[in-house]
Each structure stands twice: as C-alpha cells, then as structure tokens.
C-alpha positions as semicolon CSV with decimal commas, in nm:
position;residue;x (nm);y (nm);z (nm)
1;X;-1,332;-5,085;0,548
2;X;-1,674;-4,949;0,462
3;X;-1,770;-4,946;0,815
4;X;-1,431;-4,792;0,932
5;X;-1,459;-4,479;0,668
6;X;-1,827;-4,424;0,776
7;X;-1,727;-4,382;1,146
8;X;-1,447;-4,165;1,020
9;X;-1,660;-3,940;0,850
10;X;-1,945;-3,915;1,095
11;X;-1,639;-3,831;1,393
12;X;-1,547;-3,590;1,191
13;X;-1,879;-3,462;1,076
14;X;-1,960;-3,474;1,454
15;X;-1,675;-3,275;1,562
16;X;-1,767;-3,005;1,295
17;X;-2,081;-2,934;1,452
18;X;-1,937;-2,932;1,781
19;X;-1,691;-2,633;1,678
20;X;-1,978;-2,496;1,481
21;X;-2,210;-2,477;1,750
22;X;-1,930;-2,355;2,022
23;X;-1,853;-2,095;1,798
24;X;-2,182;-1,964;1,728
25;X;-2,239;-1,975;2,112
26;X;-1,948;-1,789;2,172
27;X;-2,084;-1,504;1,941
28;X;-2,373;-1,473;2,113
29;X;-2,241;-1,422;2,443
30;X;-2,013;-1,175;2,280
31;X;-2,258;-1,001;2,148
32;X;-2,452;-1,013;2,475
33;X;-2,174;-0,790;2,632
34;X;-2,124;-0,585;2,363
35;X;-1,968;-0,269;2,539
36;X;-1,712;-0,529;2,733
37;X;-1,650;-0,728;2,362
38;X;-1,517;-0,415;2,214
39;X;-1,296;-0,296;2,525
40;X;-1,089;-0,590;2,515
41;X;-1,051;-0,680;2,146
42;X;-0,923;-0,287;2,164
43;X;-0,570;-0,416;2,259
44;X;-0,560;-0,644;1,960
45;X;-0,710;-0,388;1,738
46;X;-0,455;-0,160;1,845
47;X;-0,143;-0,449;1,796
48;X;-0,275;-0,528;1,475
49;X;-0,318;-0,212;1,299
50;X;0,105;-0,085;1,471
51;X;0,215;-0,437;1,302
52;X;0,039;-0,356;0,952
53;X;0,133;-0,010;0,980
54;X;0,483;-0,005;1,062
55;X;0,549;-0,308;0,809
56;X;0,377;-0,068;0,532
57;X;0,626;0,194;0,633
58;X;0,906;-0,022;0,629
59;X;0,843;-0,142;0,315
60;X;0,778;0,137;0,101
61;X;1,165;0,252;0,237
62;X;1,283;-0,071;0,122
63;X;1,115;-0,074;-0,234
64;X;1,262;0,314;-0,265
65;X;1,575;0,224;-0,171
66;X;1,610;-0,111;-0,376
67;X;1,494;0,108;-0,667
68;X;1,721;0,375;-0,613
69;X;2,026;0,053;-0,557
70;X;1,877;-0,121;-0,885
71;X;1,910;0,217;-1,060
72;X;2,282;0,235;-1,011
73;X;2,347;-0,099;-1,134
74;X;2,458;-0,418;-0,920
75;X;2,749;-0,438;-1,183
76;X;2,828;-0,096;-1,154
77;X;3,097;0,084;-0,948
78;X;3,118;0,463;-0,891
79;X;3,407;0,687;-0,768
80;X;3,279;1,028;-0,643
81;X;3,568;1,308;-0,584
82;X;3,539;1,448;-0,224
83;X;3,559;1,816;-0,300
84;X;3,540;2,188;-0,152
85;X;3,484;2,536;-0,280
86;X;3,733;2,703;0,023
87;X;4,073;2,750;-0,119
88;X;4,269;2,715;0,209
89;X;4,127;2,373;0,269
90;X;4,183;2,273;-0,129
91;X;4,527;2,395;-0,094
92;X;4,586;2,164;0,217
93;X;4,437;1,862;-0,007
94;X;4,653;1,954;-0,284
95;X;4,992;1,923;-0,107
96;X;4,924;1,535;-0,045
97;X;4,668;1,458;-0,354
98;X;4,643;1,577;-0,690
99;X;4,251;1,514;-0,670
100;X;4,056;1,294;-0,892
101;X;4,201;1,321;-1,279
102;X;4,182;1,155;-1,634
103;X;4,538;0,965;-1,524
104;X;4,355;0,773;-1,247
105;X;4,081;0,716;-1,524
106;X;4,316;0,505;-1,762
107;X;4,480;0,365;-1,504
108;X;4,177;0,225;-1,361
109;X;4,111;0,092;-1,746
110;X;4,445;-0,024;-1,719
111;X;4,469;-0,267;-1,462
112;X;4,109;-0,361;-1,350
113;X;4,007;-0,652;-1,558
114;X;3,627;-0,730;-1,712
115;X;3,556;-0,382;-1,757
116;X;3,207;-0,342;-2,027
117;X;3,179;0,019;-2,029
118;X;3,299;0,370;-1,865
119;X;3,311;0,726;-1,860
120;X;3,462;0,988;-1,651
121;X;3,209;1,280;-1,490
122;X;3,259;1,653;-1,524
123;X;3,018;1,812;-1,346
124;X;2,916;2,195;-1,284
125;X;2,674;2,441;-1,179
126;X;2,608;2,704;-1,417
127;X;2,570;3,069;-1,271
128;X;2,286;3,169;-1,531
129;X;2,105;3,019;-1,764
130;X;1,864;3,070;-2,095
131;X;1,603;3,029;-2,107
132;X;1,635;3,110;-1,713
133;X;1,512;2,814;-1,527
134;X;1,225;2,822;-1,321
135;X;1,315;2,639;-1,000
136;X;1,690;2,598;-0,919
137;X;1,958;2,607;-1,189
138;X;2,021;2,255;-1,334
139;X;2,346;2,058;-1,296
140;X;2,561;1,997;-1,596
141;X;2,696;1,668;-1,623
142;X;2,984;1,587;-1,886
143;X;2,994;1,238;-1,947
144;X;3,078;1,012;-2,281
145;X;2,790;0,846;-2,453
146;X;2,909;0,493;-2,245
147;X;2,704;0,694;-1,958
148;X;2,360;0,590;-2,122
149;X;2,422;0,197;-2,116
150;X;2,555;0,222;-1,754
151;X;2,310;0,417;-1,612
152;X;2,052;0,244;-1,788
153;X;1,910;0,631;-1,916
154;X;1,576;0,604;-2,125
155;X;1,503;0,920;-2,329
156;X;1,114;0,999;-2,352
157;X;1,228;1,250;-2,692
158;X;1,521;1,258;-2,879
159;X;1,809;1,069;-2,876
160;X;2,198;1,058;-2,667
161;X;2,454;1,206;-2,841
162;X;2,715;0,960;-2,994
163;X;3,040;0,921;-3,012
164;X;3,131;1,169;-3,270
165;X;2,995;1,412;-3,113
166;X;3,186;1,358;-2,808
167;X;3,489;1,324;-3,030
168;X;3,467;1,661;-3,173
169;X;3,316;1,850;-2,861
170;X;2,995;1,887;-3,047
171;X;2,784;2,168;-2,880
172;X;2,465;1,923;-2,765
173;X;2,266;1,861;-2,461
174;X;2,036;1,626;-2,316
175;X;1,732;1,742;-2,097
176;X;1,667;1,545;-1,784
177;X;1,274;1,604;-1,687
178;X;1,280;1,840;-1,442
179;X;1,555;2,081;-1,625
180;X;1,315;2,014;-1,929
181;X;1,032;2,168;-1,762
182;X;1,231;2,425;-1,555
183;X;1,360;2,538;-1,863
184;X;1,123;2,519;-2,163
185;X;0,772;2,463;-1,998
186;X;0,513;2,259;-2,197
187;X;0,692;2,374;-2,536
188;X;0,887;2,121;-2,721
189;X;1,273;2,149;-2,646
190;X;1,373;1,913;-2,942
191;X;1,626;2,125;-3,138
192;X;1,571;2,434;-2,898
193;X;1,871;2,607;-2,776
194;X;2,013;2,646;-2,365
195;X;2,264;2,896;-2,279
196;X;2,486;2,797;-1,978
197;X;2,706;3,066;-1,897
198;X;2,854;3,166;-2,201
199;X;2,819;2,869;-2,423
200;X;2,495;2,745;-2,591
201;X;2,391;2,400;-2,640
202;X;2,151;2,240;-2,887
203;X;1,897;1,989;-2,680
204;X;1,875;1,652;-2,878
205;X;1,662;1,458;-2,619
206;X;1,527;1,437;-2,318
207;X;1,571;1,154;-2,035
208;X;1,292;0,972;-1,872
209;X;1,264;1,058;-1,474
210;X;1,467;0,904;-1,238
211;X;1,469;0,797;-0,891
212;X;1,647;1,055;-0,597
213;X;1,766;0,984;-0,273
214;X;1,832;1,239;-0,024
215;X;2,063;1,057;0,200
216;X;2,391;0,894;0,085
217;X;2,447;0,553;0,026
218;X;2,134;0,508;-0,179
219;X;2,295;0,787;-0,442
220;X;2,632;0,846;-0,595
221;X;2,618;1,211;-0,545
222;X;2,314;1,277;-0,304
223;X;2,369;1,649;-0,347
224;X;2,239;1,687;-0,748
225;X;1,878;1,611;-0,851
226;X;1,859;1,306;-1,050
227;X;1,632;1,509;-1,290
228;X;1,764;1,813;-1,263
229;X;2,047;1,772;-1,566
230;X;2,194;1,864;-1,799
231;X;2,387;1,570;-1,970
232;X;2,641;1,657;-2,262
233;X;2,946;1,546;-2,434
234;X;3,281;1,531;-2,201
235;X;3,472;1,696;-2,407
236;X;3,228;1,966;-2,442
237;X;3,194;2,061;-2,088
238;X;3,545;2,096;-2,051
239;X;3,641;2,272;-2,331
240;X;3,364;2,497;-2,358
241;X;3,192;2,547;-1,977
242;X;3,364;2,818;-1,728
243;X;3,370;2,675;-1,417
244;X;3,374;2,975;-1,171
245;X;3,536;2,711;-0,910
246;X;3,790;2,559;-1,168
247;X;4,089;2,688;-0,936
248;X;3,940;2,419;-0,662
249;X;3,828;2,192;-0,887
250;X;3,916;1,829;-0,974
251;X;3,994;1,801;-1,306
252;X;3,744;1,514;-1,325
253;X;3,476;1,500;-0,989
254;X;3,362;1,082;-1,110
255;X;3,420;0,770;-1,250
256;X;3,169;0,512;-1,373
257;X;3,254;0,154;-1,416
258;X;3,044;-0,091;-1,569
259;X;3,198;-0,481;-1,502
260;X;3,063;-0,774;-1,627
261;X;2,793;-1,048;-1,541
262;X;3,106;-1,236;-1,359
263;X;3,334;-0,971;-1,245
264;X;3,358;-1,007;-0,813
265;X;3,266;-0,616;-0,738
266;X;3,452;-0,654;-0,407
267;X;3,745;-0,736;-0,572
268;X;3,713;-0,479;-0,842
269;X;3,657;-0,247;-0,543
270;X;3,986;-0,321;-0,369
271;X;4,238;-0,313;-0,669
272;X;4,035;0,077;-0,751
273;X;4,080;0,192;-0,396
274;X;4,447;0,079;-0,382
275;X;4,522;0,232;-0,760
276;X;4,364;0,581;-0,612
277;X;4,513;0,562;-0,272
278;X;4,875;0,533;-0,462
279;X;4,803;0,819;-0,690
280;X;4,679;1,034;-0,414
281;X;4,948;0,958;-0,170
282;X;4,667;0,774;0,090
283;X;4,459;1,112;0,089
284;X;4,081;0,979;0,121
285;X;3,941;1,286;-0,102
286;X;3,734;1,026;-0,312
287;X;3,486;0,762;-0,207
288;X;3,427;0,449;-0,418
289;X;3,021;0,319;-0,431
290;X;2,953;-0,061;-0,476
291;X;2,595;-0,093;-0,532
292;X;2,587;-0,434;-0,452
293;X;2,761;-0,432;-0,125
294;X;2,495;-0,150;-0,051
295;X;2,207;-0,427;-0,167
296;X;2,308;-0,661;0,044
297;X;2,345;-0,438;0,331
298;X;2,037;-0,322;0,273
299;X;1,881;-0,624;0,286
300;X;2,080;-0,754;0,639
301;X;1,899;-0,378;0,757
302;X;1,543;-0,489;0,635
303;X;1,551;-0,783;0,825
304;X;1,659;-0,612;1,140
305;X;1,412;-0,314;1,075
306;X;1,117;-0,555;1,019
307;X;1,225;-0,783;1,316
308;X;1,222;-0,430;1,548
309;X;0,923;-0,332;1,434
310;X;0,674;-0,629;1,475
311;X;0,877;-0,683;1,861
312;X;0,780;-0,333;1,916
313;X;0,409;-0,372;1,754
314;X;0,378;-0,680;1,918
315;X;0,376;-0,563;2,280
316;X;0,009;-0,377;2,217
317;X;-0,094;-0,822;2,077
318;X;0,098;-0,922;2,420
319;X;-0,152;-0,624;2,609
320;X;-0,424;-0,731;2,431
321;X;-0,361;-1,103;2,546
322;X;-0,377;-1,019;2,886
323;X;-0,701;-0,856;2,853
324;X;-0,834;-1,121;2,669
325;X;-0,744;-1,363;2,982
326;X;-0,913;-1,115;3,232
327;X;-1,195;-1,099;3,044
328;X;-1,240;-1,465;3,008
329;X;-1,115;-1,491;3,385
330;X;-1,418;-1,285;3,442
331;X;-1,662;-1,491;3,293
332;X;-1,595;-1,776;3,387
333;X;-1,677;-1,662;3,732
334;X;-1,986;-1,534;3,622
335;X;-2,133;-1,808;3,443
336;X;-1,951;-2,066;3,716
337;X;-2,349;-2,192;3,719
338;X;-2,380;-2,229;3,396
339;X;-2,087;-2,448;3,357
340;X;-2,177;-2,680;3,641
341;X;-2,524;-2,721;3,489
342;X;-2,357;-2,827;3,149
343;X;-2,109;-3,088;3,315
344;X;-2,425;-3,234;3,512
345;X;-2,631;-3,309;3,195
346;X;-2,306;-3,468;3,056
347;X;-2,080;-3,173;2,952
348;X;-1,716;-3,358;2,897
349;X;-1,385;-3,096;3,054
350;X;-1,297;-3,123;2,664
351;X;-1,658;-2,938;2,555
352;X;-1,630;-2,651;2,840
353;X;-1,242;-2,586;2,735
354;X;-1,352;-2,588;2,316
355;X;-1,633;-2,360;2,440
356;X;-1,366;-2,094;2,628
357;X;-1,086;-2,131;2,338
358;X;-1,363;-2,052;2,102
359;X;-1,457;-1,733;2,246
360;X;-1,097;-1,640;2,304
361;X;-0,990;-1,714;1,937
362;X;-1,324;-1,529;1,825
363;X;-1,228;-1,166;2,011
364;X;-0,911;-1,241;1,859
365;X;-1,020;-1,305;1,509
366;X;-1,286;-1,016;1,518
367;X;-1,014;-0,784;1,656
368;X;-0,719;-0,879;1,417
369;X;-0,988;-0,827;1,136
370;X;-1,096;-0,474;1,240
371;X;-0,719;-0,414;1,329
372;X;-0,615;-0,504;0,959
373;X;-0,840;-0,251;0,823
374;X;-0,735;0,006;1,040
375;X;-0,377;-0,077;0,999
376;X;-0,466;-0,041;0,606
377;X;-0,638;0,338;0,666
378;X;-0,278;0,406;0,908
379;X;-0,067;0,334;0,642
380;X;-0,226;0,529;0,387
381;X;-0,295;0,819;0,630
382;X;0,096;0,823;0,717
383;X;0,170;0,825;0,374
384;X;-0,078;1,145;0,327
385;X;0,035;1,359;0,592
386;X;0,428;1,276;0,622
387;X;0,485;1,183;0,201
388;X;0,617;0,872;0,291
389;X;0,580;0,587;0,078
390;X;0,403;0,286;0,221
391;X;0,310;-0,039;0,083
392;X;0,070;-0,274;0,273
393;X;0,196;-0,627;0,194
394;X;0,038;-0,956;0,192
395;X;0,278;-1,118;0,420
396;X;0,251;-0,797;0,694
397;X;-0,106;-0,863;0,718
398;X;-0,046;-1,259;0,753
399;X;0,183;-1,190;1,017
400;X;-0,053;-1,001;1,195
401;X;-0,359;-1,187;1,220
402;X;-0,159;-1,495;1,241
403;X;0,002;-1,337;1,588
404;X;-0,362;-1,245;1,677
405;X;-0,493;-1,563;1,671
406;X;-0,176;-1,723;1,836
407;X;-0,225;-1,465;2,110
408;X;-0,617;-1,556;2,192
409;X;-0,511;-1,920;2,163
410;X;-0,218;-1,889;2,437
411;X;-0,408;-1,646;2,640
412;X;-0,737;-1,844;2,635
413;X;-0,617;-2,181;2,715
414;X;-0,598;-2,103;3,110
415;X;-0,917;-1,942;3,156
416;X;-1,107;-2,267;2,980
417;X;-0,865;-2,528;3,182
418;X;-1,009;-2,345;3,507
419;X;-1,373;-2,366;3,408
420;X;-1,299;-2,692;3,297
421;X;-1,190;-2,812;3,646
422;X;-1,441;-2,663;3,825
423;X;-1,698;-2,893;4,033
424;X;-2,040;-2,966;3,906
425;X;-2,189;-2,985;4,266
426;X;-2,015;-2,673;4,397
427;X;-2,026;-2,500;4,028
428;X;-2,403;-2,547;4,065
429;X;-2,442;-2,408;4,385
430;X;-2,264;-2,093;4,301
431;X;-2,488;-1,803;4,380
C-alpha cells in the first residue's frame, strides 16, 4: 500500500509538471507573436465583455422591476378605474357602467374572503397650489389610514393620520419626498400648511421615497409619480377637494386589497373581476393588478431575456473559436519541424496534443480575463450615458469565462490531433 500511494503521488506529481511546463511553453510562444496573440484572443475579448455586459443590463431591469413588484405587495391586489377627461366618450361609458364606486368597494368586502386590510383611492390633480410647487403639481391621493400597512409606506418625519381623522374629514396631509421638496424646499414642513385649490391642509409627515415605473405592469397607476403625493384622509378629499373633472369622474378611481399569507390571489382575482364585471354590465373600464402573477411572469421573462442575450453574445465566443483554430491551424504548419523533432527524441501524440490544448485554453483564458474587465467598464459606461441601471453579477461573469474556456477547449482539440498525427520523418524534413 505504501508503494502503491508513492507511485500515485509521483504520477500525479509528474503530470503536474508536465501541464506546468506545457503551459509555460505555450506562453512563451504567445508572447513570441505578440501582435498575432492579441488579434485572435480579440474575438473572445469581444464575446466576453457582450455576455458580461448585456447580463449587467439585464439584471439591473430585473432588480428594478422586482423592487417595484415587491413594493406593491405579493399579497396585494389593486383595481385601477380606466378613466377619461372627454365627456362624449364618458357619456358612452356611462350608458353601460356606472364606473368604479364605494358600492363595488363593500361588495368586494362582502364576498371575497381573507381580506387583512383595504381602502378605496380618490385621486386628483390640483389646479394650483401653496406654497406653489416647484416642478409639476403633486397628485392628491385620498386613501384611509389601512393605505400605510398595504403599501408598506415608511415616513422619514411625522406620522399617518389615523383613523379619527379620517372619520371626521380632518384637514391633514402627508408629504411624499418629492412634493416635500417641490413644495417647502429644505425648510421643515412638519405642521406647515398646503393649499390645494381652495382647501388647506396641515402636513403631519412625510413618506420615505419610493420606487417608479414608467411602463405599466410594474405600477398600479404608471401615470402619477410615486413621490410626487399628496396622501390625506378619504373623506377629506372628497368632501373638501374640487375636482374640476368631477362631471367625468369615478366616484372612486382604486381599490386596494390586502389578503392574507394563504389567500390564492388568482382566485381572489377571479371572484373581483366577476363582482365588477356584474356591476358594470361587462364594461372593461377598470383593470385589476395581481402583483404576484406579474412576479412570476416576470421571472418566466428573465429567463428568456437572459437565455437571448448570452445566444446573441455568444456568437462573437463562437467567432472567436474559429480564430482560435486558424491560428493554431497556422502554427502548427509552421513549427511542423519542431514537432517532428520532439516525437523523434520521444515526444508521445498525448505530449504534442497537451502542448496545442494548452495554448488554445491559454488565448482563451487571457482573453476571457481581459474580456471580463472590459465587460465590467461596458456595463458601467452604459449605465453612465443611457441611466440605466446595471448590475455585474457573479454568475454573468462565471458564465462567461466558463464559455471561454469551453470554446478554446472545443476549438483547440483539432488543431493538436493534426500535429499530433503528423510524421516524425516527413515532419522533420519539412522545410
């Protein structure tokens, strides 16, 4: 047994050096053609750097849009009224549908089971404002103080307003960020006073920033600023606000639903579309959101995005390959002499093939490292110019050199078969 591990160990010890020593040879005759090195690893710096890049692009969409998903709540559902400011088409809608309205609110409460929390949504635009704002006018949103826990709002100042001041259509308002600063500046708004319209509103907090989308699917109501709010009691909006388009108005433009832990969305989903389509005679002026369908589509759409992406990126590895085998084509022609001289002093077909892989797999690994790094300085030089948020990943950049390597592997092996074949005698003769 002694014997047997010893022999072990000095094979492998042996075949250590043997890589070793191919490898090192196969830098130097890289090296020795320095201009030729760098033209081929080109196509696998290239391949390398569109696979790191694009993956970096891809997933800073997907974090934004998880975020954005997350931010809604999995357990949520949302009911967004389909409205219009032109009175023909309003009048059209309001021959079939009597739009969305506090009715389809308790009826929903009614008859859809594991419901934690809700709150109708009056929203409205307010034509002028004090202190005037800044940057456009912010969006008032009249909601009940269930709104908090099921949008998951965090105030940086201040608190929500309760529910006895939503009882009694208490004047109050809370500040998201960018209406804070639109509005009031650097100075504290804490007990400051806005006008909206005609009505003024004490400001008893103000929200912590939160994520916007700019395309729907990823938002509830992709039109309004997520910061840009105004948030105060239900009650108070409606009583006190002039809406200027109140005559084409829903008399409530959303629903939020908060279900529980074990509720089946989908479900909860179906029974609200067929309670809305009954009370609005099958008119389709209302649109109901299911965050976590929307997850898991956007997860099926990741995988297809990322899968697109890398078969795109991975043509420029595939071009790269193939100049890899010319290259190596190429020299083995030109050292044909060489090769024959090494089989004659007792070179085995095994040594001259390691010796070929070798160089192959060290373009390769040279080219997928430079190609990294410059897929790195892409990303964050797309994410500088366009605004785009990118995220270089540790499994993009594994996938990447991994296909690099696989790719001077495969494309290496037939060069070093063919100088392995070739005939001492005549490989020695070659001029």
């Amino acid at each position: 047994m002694p014997k047997l591990s010893s022999m072990i160990a000095n094979s492998v010890q042996s075949g250590y050096q043997q890589w070793t020593r191919d490898a090192r040879l196969g830098l130097q005759n890289l090296l020795a053609h320095g201009l030729r090195s760098l033209l081929t690893m080109l196509g696998m710096i290239f391949g390398v750097a569109a696979v790191v890049a694009m993956l970096s692009i891809g997933a800073g969409a997907r974090q934004k849009v998880m975020a954005l998903i997350e931010q809604m709540g999995v357990h949520n559902l949302i009911i967004e009224a389909k409205e219009t400011t032109e009175w023909q088409a309003h009048q059209k809608m309001r021959k079939i549908s009597p739009g969305l309205t506090l009715a389809d609110y308790r009826s929903i409460l009614a008859d859809v089971d594991s419901i934690v929390a809700s709150t109708p949504r009056k929203s409205m635009t307010p034509t002028k404002t004090i202190p005037q704002a800044q940057q456009d006018a912010p969006t008032i949103y009249g909601v009940r103080p269930e709104y908090q826990q099921i949008e998951g709002l965090h105030l940086l100042a201040g608190r929500f307003f309760n529910q006895n001041e939503e009882d009694r259509g208490a004047p109050v308002c809370v500040l998201g960020v960018a209406a804070r600063w639109s509005l009031f500046g650097d100075t504290n708004p804490i007990d400051q006073y806005v006008k909206a319209n005609d009505q003024w509103f004490r400001v008893i907090g103000v929200a912590s920033p939160q994520l916007s989308a700019s395309s729907e699917g990823a938002n509830s109501n992709p039109s309004v600023d997520s910061n840009n709010l105004i948030y105060a009691p239900l009650n108070s909006s409606m009583l006190r606000l002039e809406d200027s388009y109140s005559n084409v108005r829903d008399e409530i433009d959303g629903i939020y639903l908060n279900l529980n832990d074990k509720a089946d969305m989908t479900e909860a989903a179906r029974v609200v579309r067929t309670i809305l389509y009954s009370s609005h005679h099958g008119a389709s002026d209302f649109s109901v959101i299911v965050p976590a369908e929307l997850l898991a589509e956007q997860k099926r759409r990741e995988n297809l995005f990322n899968a697109v992406m890398v078969a795109i990126a991975s043509i420029s590895l595939i071009v790269g390959g193939i100049g890899i085998m010319n290259i190596m084509l190429a020299s083995v022609s030109e050292r044909t002499r060489e090769i024959g001289l090494r089989r004659a002093v007792g070179a085995k077909q095994s040594d001259i093939i390691r010796q070929f892989v070798v160089e192959a797999t060290t373009i390769s690994f040279v080219g997928g490292s430079v190609g990294v790094v410059f897929g790195f300085l892409m990303s964050r030089l797309i994410a500088w110019l366009a605004g785009w948020s990118t995220i270089v990943t540790a499994s993009s950049i594994a996938l990447a050199f991994l296909v690099s390597i696989s790719v001077g592997l495969i494309f290496g092996i037939y060069p070093a078969i063919k100088a392995a074949r070739l005939d001492p005698v005549e490989a020695i003769r070659h001029e």
